[in-house]
N, C-alpha and C positions, 0 to 999 in steps of 0.2 A: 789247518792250513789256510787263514784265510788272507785273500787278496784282491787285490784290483778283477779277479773273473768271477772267483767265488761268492763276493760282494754285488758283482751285478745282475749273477745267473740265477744268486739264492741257493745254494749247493757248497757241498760238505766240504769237495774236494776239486781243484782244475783239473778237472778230467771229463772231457766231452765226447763223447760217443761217436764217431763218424755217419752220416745220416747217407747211407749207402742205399742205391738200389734194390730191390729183388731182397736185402739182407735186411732189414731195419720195423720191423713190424712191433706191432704194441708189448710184445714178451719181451724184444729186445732192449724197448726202451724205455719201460718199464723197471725192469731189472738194473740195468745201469742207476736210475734213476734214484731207485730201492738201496742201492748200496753208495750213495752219498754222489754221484755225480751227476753229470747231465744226460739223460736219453734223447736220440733226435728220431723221429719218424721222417723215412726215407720218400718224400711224397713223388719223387720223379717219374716213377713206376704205380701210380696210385691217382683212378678215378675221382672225384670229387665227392663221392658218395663213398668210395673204398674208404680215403682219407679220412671223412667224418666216422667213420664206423671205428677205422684204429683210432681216431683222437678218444672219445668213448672209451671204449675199453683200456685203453692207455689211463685214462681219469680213472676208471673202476679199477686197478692195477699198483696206482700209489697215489699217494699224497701229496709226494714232490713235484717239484716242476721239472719239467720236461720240455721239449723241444719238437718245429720243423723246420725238416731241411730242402728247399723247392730251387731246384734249377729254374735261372729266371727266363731261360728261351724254352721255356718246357711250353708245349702245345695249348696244356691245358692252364695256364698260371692265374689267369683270372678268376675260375672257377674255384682252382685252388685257395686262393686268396682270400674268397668269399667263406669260403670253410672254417678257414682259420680264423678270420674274426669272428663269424659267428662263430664258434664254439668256445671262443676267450682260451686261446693257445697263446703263451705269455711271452713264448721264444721263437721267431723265424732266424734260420740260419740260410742265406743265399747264397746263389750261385751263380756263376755263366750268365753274366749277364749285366746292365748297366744298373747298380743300387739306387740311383735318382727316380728310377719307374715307381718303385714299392716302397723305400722306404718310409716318407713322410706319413701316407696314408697310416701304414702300420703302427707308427710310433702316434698318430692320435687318434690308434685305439690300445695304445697302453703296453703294445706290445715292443720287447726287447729286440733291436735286429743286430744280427751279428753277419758280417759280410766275408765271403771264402775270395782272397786273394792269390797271386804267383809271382805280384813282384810290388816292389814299391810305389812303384807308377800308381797302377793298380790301388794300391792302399790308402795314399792320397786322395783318389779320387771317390773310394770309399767313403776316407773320411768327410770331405767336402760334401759327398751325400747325406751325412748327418746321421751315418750308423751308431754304435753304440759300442761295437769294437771287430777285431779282425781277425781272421784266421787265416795266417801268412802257409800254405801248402807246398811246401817243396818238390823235387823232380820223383821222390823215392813213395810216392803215395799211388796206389792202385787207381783203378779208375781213368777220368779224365785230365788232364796234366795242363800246367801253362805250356806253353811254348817256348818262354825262356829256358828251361829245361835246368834251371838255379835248385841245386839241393837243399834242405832247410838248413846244414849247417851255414851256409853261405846269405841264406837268405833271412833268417832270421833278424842276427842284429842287422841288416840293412833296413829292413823295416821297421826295426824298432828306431833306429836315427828319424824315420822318415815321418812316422806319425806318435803323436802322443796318446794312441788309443788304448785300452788293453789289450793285450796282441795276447792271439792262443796259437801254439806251432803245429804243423802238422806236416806228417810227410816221415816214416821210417822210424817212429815211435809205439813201441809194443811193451817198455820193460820201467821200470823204477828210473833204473840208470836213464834211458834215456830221457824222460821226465825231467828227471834233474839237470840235463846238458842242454835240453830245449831252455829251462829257465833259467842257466847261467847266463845262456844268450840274449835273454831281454825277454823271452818270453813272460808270461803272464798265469797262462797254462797250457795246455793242451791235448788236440784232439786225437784220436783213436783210433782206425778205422780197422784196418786188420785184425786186429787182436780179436775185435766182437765180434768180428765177418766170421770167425771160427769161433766163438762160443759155441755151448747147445742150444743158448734162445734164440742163436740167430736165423731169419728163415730162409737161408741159403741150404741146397740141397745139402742131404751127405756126402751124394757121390764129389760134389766140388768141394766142402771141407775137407774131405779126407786126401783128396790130390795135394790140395795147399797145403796140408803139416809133411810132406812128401818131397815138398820143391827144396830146391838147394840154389846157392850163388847163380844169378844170373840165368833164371828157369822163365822171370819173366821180362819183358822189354818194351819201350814205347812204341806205339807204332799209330796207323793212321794219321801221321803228321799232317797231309795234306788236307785233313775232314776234320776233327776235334781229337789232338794227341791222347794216346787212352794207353796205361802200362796193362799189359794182356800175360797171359800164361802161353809159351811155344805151346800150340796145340794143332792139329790139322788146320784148321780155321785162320790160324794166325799165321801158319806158312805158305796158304794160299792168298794172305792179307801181303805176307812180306813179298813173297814170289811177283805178285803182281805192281808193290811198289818199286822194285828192284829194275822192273821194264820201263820204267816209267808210265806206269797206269794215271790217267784224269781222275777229277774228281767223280764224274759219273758212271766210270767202270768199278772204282770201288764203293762207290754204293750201292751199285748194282751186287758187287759181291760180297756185300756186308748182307745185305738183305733188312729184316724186322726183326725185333725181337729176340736179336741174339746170345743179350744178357738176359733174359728169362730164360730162352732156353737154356743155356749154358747152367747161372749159378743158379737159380731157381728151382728148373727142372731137372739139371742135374746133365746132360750133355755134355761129356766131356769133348767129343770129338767137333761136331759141328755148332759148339755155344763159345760166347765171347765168354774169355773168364778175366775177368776184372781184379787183381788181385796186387797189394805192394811187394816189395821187394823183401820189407821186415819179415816176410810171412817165412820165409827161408832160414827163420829163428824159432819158428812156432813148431812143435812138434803134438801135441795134444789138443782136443777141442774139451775145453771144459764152463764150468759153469761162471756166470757173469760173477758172481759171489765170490767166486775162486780168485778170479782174474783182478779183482776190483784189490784184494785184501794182497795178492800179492805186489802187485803195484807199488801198492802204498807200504809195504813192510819195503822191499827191495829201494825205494826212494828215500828211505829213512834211515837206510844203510850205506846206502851210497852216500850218503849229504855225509856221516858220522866219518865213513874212512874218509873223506877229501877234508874232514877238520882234522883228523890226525897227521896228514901231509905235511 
């Protein structure tokens, strides 16, 4: 399968791993990596020292290349940043944040940057930062959200008009099929995030995997519009999030009742009740947690069956 992503990432297949919080540690991306696509190491939630120690054993783990993924308003980004060129990490994938900060420096030290977008605009301005390609994320992806609140069906070919990068989709992608409908639309390849948030390498708790192959239609929903849009699982947590935006709460009453470290507790430690649980909407198709092997091979069988019946049409 190779292409414009597979060509620039060095990897088997376009298929990139979501570099998740609390879920993304060296097994996970490792494995990904091991079975022909890209691994990201999820540094948002990770020390400078944490970081070097999964880059390491991430190298002792496979051969391929692999990935980091660092929110660029993250506290600690400079430290982080320090890490990664020293330790010659060949992929940064960014976030939340202006790509003009980071990218230059990175690209001369040799490394690939691929920039996380939510809309064109956006993508543009990526480009003009001099990344190396984009990952357009739709409304339907777990975690943090644009604001335009643009699904990837929608948002795809618009970006792909918009810039001439390699574009990788993300946002509601778990299955072959869908693979395939991201790159009818212009995509390039793309990224992952749920599917591997439930593998077994992922180091997200049990107790949160096991809820998420559990959820059905509309179990989760955006919320925190007014602090950073984040798609959440209805949990105790999340209806004292909505209850209080529903009054019209400030920004400094729901920080106050977010608290710290609510996605550690939640997907890490396993809190169902009082952890933020971060999860997409796809997840409401997942019913098993299995191994990244499993996951990786069915992918690519079920995309090779989709692409065959749409030539028999």
């Amino acid at each position: 399968m190779e292409n414009k992503v597979t060509k620039l990432l060095k990897i088997q297949y376009p298929v990139i791993q979501g570099g998740m919080v609390w879920c993304c540690g060296w097994r996970l991306a490792s494995a990904v990596s091991n079975n022909g696509g890209l691994g990201l190491l999820g540094a948002g939630s990770m020390t400078a020292d944490v970081l070097r120690e999964q880059i390491r054993k991430c190298k002792a783990a496979t051969p391929n290349p692999f990935g980091v993924n660092i929110p660029l308003m993250y506290p600690e980004v400079e430290a982080i940043m320090n890490v990664i060129m020293e330790e010659g990490v060949s992929v940064v994938f960014s976030s939340a944040g202006n790509p003009k900060t980071w990218t230059k420096q990175l690209k001369e030290n040799g490394i690939t940057v691929v920039h996380v977008v939510s809309s064109s605009k956006f993508a543009q301005k990526a480009e003009e930062a001099g990344v190396d390609a984009v990952v357009a994320e739709g409304f339907e992806a777990g975690g943090h959200n644009g604001r335009e609140e643009t699904t990837t069906m929608a948002l795809i070919p618009q970006v792909r008009q918009a810039v001439g990068l390699p574009l990788i989709a993300a946002g509601g992608i778990a299955t072959g099929a869908g693979m395939l409908a991201a790159l009818s639309l212009g995509a390039d390849g793309v990224q992952i995030g749920t599917r591997f948030a439930l593998s077994e390498e992922s180091s997200a708790h049990s107790n949160f995997k096991q809820l998420c192959t559990t959820l059905k239609e509309g179990d989760t929903l955006l919320s925190l519009k007014k602090l950073s849009p984040t798609r959440l699982i209805k949990n105790d947590l999340f209806n004292r999030i909505q209850a209080a935006e529903d009054r019209g709460a400030d920004v400094g009453e729901l920080l106050n009742l977010l608290g710290r470290g609510r996605t550690r507790t939640g997907i890490f430690e396993g809190d169902l009740t009082n952890g933020e649980l971060e999860i997409g909407q796809i997840a409401s198709l997942i019913q098993t947690v299995e191994p990244v092997e499993a996951i990786m091979k069915a992918l690519i069988a079920e995309y090779n069956r989709s692409l065959e019946n749409l030539r028999k049409l």
